[in-house]
C-alpha positions as CSV (number, residue, x, y, z in Angstrom):
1,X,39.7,140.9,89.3
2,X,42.4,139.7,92.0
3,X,44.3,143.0,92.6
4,X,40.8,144.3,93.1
5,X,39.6,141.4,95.5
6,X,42.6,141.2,97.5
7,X,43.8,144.8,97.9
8,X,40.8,147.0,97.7
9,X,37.6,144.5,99.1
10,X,37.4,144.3,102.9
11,X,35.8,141.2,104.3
12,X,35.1,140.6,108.4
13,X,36.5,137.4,109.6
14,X,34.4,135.5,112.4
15,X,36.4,135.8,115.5
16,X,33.8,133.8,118.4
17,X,30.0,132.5,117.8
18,X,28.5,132.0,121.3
19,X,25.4,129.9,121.7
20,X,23.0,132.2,123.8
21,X,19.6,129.5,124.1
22,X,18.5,128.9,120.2
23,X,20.4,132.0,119.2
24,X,24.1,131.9,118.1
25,X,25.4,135.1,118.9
26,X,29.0,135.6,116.0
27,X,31.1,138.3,116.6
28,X,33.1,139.4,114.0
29,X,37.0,141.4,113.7
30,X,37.2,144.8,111.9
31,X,36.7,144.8,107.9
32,X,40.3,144.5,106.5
33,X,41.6,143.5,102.7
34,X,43.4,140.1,102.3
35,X,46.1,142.5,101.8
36,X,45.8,144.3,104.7
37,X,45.6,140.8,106.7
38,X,49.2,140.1,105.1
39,X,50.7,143.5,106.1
40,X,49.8,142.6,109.5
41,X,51.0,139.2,109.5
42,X,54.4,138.2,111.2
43,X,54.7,134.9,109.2
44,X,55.5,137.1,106.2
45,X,59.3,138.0,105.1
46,X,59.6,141.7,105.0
47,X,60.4,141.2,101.1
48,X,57.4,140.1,100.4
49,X,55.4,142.5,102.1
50,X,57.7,145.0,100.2
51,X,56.6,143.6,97.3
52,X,53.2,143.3,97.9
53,X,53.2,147.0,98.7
54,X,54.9,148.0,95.2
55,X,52.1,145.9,93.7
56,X,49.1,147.8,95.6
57,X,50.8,150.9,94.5
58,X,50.6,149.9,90.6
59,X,46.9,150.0,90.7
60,X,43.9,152.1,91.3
61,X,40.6,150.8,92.5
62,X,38.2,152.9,90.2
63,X,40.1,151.5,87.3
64,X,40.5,148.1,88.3
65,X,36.8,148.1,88.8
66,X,36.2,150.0,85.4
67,X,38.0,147.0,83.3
68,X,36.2,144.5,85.1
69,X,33.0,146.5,83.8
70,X,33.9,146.7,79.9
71,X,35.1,142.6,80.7
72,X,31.7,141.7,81.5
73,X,30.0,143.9,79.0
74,X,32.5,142.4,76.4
75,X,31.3,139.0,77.7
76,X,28.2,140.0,77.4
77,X,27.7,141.0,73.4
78,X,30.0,137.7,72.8
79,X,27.1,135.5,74.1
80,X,24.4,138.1,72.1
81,X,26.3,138.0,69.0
82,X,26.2,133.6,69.5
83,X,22.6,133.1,70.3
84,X,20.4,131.8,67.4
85,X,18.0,134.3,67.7
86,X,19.1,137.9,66.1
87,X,16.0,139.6,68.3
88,X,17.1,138.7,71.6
89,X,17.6,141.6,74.1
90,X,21.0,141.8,75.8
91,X,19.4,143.7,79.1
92,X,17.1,141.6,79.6
């Protein structure tokens, strides 16, 4: 769930928040991966950015996000298989 959070999921980062009357106006930077934010950085060696690029190469975001899906469905029939009642529906 990290490789996919932090290599493949933009977030915006609040860059001002003006206070227009009883409005509070935010403006936000462009949507960029943790990842992408590190690249970027200058406080970063260059060996780690290297490695940090050999690690983003290793994985594939439609997988990444596939395992996550048979993890929670795993998860799931775990807790179906421990409740007392034999009846209970798992989609519900």
């Amino acid at each position: 769930m990290r490789y996919r959070l932090n290599f493949f999921m933009p977030t915006m980062k609040l860059e001002s928040k003006v206070k227009a009357g009883s409005k509070e106006i935010k403006k936000y930077d462009e949507p960029r991966s943790p990842y992408q934010r590190l690249l970027e950085s200058d406080a970063l060696p260059t060996e780690v950015k290297a490695e940090l690029t050999r690690l983003y190469g290793l994985y594939n975001p439609v997988q990444l996000q596939h395992t996550v899906n048979k993890a929670i469905l795993a998860l799931r029939e775990a807790i179906v298989a421990r409740s007392p009642s034999s009846e209970r529906n798992p989609a519900a």
